[in-house]
N, C-alpha and C positions, 0 to 999 in steps of 0.2 A: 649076114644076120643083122637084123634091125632089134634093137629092145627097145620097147614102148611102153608106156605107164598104160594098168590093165582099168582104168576106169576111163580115161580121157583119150589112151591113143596115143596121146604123143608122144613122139622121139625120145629119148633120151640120149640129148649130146655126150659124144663121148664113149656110151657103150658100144667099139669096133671090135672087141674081141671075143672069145669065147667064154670067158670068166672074167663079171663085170661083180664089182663089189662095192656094195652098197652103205653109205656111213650116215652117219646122226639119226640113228635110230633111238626111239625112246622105249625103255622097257616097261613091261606089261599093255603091249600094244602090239598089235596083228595086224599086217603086211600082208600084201599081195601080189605076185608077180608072173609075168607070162613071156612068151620068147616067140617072136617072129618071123619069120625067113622070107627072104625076099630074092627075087633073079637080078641076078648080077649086073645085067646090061640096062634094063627100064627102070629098075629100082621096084616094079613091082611084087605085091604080096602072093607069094608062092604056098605056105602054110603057115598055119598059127597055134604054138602049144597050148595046154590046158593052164589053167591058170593055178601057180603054186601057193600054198598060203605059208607063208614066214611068219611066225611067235616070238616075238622079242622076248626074252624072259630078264627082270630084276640079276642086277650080279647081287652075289654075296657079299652083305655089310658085312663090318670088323670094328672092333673095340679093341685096343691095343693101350693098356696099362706100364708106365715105366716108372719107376721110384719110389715102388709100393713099398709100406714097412705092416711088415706084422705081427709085432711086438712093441710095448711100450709100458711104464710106468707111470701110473699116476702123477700128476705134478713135473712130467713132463713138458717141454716148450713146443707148441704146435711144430710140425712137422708137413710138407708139400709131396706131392706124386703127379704125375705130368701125365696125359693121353690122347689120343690119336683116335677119330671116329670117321666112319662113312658118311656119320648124315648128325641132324641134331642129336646134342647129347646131356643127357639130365644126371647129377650125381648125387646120388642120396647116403646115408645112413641107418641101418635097422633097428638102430640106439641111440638114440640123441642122450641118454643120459648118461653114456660113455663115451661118444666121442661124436661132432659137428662136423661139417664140411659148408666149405665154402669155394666156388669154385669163378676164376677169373681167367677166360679162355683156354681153357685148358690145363690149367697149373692151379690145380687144388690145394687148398689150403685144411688142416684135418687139424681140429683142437681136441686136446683130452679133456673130457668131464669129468669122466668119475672109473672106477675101477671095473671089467667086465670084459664081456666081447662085443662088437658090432661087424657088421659085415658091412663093405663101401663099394657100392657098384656104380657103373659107369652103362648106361644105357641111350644105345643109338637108335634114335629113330626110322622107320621105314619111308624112304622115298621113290619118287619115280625111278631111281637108279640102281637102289640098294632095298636089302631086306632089312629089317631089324637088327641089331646085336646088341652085346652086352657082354661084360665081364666084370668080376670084381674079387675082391679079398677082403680075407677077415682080420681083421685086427683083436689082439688079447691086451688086456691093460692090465698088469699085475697091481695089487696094493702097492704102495709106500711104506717100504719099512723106516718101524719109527727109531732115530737114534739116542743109543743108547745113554740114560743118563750118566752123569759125574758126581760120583760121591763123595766130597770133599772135608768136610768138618763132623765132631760127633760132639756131644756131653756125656758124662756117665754119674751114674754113684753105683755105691757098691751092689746096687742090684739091678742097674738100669743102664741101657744104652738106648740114646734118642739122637737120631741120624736129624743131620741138617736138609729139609729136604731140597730136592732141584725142582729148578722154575717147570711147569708142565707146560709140553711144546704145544702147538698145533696138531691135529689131531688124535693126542691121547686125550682121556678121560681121566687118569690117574694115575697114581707111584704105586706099585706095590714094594715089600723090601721081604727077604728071608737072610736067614743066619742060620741056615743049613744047608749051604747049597745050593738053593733051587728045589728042596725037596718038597717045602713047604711055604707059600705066598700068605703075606698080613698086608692091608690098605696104610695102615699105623706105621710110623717110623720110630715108633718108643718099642723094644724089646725088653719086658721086666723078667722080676723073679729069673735071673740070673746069677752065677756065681760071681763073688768079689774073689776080686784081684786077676781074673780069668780074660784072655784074649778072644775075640771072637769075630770072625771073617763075615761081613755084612756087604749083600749085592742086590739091587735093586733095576726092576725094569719099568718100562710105560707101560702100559696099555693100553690101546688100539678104541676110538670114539667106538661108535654104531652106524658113523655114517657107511663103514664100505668100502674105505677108500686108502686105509690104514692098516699094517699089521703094527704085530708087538712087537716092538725093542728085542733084542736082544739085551742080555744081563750085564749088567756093569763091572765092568773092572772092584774087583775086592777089596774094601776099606777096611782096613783091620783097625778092631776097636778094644778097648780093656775097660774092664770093668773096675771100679777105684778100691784099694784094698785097706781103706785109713779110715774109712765109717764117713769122708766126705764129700764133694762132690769134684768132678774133674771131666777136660773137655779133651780134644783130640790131641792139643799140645802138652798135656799134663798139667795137671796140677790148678786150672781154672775155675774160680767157683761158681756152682750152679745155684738157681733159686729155682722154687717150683710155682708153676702157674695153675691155679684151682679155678674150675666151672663151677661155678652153681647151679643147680638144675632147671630148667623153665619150664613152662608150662605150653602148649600151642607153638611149639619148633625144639631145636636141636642148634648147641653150640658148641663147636670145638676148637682147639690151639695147637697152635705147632711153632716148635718144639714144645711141650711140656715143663720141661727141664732147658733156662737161658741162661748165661750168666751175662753180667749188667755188659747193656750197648748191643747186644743180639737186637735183632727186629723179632717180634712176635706177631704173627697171624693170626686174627680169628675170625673162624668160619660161623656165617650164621645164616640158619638154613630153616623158615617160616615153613609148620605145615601149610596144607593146602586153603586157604579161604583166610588168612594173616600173615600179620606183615610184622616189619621190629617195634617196636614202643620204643624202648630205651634199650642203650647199650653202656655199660658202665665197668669201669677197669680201676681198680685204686690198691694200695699198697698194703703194706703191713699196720700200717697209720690211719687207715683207711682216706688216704690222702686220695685225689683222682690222679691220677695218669694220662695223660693227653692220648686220646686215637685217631687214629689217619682211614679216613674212608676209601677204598681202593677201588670200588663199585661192584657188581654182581656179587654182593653178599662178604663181600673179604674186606677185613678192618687189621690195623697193623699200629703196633705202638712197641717203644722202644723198650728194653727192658731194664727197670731200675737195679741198684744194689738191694733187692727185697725181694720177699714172697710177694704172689699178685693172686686177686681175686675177679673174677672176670664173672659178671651177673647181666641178667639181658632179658627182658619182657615182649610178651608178644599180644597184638592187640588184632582183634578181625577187622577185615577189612568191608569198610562201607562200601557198598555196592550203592554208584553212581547212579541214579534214577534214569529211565529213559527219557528224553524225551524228543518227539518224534517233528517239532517247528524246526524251520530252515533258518525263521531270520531269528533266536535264539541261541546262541551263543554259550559253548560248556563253560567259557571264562566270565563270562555275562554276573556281575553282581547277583539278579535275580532266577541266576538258571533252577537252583533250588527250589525256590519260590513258585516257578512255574510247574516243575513238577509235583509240587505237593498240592496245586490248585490244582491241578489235571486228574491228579490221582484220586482228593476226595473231592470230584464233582464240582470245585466252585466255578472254574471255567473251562473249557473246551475248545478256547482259542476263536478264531476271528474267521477259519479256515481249516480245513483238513490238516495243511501242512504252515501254517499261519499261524502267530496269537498274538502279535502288532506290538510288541513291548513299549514302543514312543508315541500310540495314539493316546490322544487325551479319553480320559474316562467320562461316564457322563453320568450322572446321581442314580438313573435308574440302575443301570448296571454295577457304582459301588452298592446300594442296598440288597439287589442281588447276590452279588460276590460276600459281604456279611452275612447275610438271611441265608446261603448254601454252608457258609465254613460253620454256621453256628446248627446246622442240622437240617436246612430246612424245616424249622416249624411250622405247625399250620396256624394260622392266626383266631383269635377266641370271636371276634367278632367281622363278621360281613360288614359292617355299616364302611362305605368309603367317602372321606370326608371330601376329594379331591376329583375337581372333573376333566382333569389332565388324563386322571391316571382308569384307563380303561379295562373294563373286567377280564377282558381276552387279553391283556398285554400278561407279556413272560414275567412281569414285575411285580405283576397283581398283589401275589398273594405276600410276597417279602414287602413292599410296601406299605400293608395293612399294617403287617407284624414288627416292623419298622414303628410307625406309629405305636401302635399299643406298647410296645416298652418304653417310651421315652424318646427312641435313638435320635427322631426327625420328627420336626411336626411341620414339616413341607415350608415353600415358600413365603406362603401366606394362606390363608386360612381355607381358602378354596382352590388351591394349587400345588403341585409337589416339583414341579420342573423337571419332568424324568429326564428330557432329552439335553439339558443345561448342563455345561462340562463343572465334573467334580473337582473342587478347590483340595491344595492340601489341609487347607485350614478345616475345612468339615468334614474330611475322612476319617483325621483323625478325634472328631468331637464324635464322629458316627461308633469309631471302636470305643470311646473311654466312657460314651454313654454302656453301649452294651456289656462293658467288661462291669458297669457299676462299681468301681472304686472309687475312693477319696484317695485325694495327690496333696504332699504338700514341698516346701521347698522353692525355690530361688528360680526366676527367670534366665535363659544365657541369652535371649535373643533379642533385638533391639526393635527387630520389627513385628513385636507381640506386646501388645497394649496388656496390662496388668488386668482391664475392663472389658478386654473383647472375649466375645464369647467363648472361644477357642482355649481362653490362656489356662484353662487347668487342663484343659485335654494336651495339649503342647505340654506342657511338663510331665503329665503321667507318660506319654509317648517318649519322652527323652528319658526319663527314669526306668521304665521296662526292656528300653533297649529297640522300640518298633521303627525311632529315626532318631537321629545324628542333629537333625537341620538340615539347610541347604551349604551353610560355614557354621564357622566356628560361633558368630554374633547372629546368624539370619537365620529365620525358617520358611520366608517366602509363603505365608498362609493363602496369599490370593493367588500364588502358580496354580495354573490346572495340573490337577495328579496326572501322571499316564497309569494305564493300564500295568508296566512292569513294577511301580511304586507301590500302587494300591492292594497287587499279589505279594507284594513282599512284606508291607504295613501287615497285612492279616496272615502270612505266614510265621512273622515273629511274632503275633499275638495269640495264634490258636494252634501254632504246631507247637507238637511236643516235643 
């Protein structure tokens, strides 16, 4: 018996017996084979089988999972699972916002997020050798039970008990307390309208955020409290004097204290809690003397001050809050001296910036553009007369008609007599003679600047400008009249001059 390869004929060394076995075969790949017979003595071909066709088939991948867990707690410490695959293998999770995977050849790494199920599977690829697989498990995350507070101090008078409250943990929202049990839950740690001289079993729990992730407490160990039977006040050790602490009412938010009832060297809380669209004003704490009281800001709304040997009076205003103007320039800055400034020129019309997302706050301005920027804040007027005295200034320019009108009040009567200089950078010193003419007041009063001639044109428009509050100067002695303005000075000049 001869076997030979059924495409080419030749031999194949080695096959001398009846059952010749064939290796490194690839699957999903068809083979072909045929069988020879030859006479013993020449060697030659005596008959030849029909040629057989052999199917390699794929074996059967596997995914093999070890140190799976499928149970866990919230605020648990990530936890590992190790696995075993035929071919490439991908590991995912159906929840990422319950638990993540992370895997490092083979030794997965599984972090809890949040409270739920996710399912984590483990999926092998199909190759030349193997089919597909996969397997995986599902993991449950129970909430976090939140632990139970400690009730440790109380105040009383004869009709009142007011629980000291406990620090709220991480993911409660709140304390509730009852004094019946459990039978019935208050947010309040003050129980009134009680009998004097009467004991009373006080237990309080958390309660659980909204995020999901949280359950409630369990009820606290029972603080037995009594009520004072002498007409005055008393604390958990007997006999401690209380003071009471009064709200006054406000308008636009809600304030509250805890305890109610301190007696002196207690810390006191208060809660202050802005409706929606304002914020605090003033927060004011003072005594029976109406003396103040010093408060400690503790942030997100909670203020604390210590409690005197007095009654305390706790008052607090709320004011709305201004809403920030947009504004839409890159190189504009929300801390920028002039960010306001720019918004209110944006807003009524007087500029429009330099660019879409531009409004150049350090270029220098140039006269056409301040009498623009005044002739827009002041309404755009239309001017009573056509005649233009200037043959700089041409009928198509954007300046036109604020130039005219420039002219006829006063503001400018150009450079010289047949000239206005539109395109000549604006000084500080004529910006401001440009608004004190339009504003038309009389100034009087004392020079502060050394470099403002008591004779130059400027010098009453400089003092009206430092008395309305439109500029400072450049120092305390300078005003710099011949710097050229920039563009952020000239928006700000005319926004302390014409906004309200």
């Amino acid at each position: 018996m001869v076997y030979r390869h059924p495409d080419s004929g030749t031999e194949i060394n080695g096959a001398t017996s009846q059952t010749y076995e064939v290796k490194s075969l690839t699957s999903d790949t068809t083979y072909y084979c045929k069988v020879t017979a030859v006479n013993g003595n020449d060697k030659s071909e005596a008959a030849t089988s029909n040629t057989v066709t052999i199917a390699v088939a794929s074996a059967e991948g596997s995914v093999v999972i070890s140190d799976d867990k499928t149970t866990a707690t919230y605020g648990d410490a990530p936890f590992t699972f190790t696995y075993t695959a035929s071919g490439t293998a991908t590991v995912e999770s159906s929840n990422t916002s319950v638990a993540t995977v992370s895997d490092s050849n083979g030794t997965v790494t599984v972090t809890i997020v949040g409270a739920g199920s996710a399912t984590i599977s483990v999926s092998s690829a199909a190759s030349t050798e193997y089919t597909a697989a996969s397997a995986e498990f599902t993991l449950t995350v129970a909430k976090a039970t939140l632990t139970a507070p400690v009730l440790a101090n109380y105040t009383a008078t004869t009709t009142s008990i007011t629980v000291t409250e406990p620090t709220i943990p991480t993911g409660a929202s709140k304390v509730q307390y009852s004094i019946d049990d459990g039978m019935n839950w208050q947010d309040s740690n003050e129980f009134s309208g009680l009998t004097a001289g009467t004991s009373y079993s006080v237990i309080a729990k958390f309660v659980a955020n909204d995020s999901g992730n949280y359950a409630d407490s369990a009820s606290s160990t029972a603080l037995s409290a009594r009520t004072n039977s002498n007409g005055g006040s008393s604390g958990g050790g007997g006999g401690t004097t209380t003071y009471t602490v009064t709200v006054d009412s406000a308008k636009n938010g809600t304030v509250s204290v805890s305890p109610k009832n301190a007696s002196k060297g207690t810390t006191v809380t208060i809660t202050v809690k802005p409706n929606s669209g304002y914020e605090l004003d003033d927060l004011t704490v003072t005594d029976k003397n109406g003396d103040a009281v010093r408060i400690k800001d503790q942030g997100n709304g909670k203020y604390t001050f210590t409690m005197p040997a007095s009654k305390i009076t706790v008052e607090a205003s709320f004011t709305e809050i201004e809403e920030q103007p947009a504004v839409s320039f890159v190189d504009v800055s929300t801390s920028a001296y002039y960010y306001y400034a720019v918004a209110w020129a944006v807003e009524n019309g007087v500029t429009s910036g330099t660019s879409a997302t531009t409004f150049s706050p350090d270029a220098a301005c140039t006269r056409a553009q301040a009498v623009t920027f005044l002739w827009r804040a002041a309404g755009s007027p239309a001017p009573k007369s056509s005649v233009n005295p200037f043959t700089d200034v041409s009928t198509s320019a954007y300046y036109y008609d604020a130039v005219l009108w420039a002219v006829e009040q006063g503001i400018t009567a150009g450079t010289g007599a047949t000239t206005f200089s539109p395109d000549a950078t604006c000084t500080r010193g004529q910006i401001v003679t440009f608004l004190y003419r339009a504003d038309g007041t009389t100034t009087s009063g004392s020079n502060p600047f050394t470099d403002v001639a008591d004779n130059a044109y400027y010098a009453d428009a400089v003092k009206w400008a430092v008395a309305e509050g439109v500029t400072a100067g450049t120092s305390a002695t300078t005003f710099s009249p011949d710097a050229s303005c920039t563009r952020s000075q000239i928006v700000t000049f005319l926004y302390r001059a014409y906004a309200d």
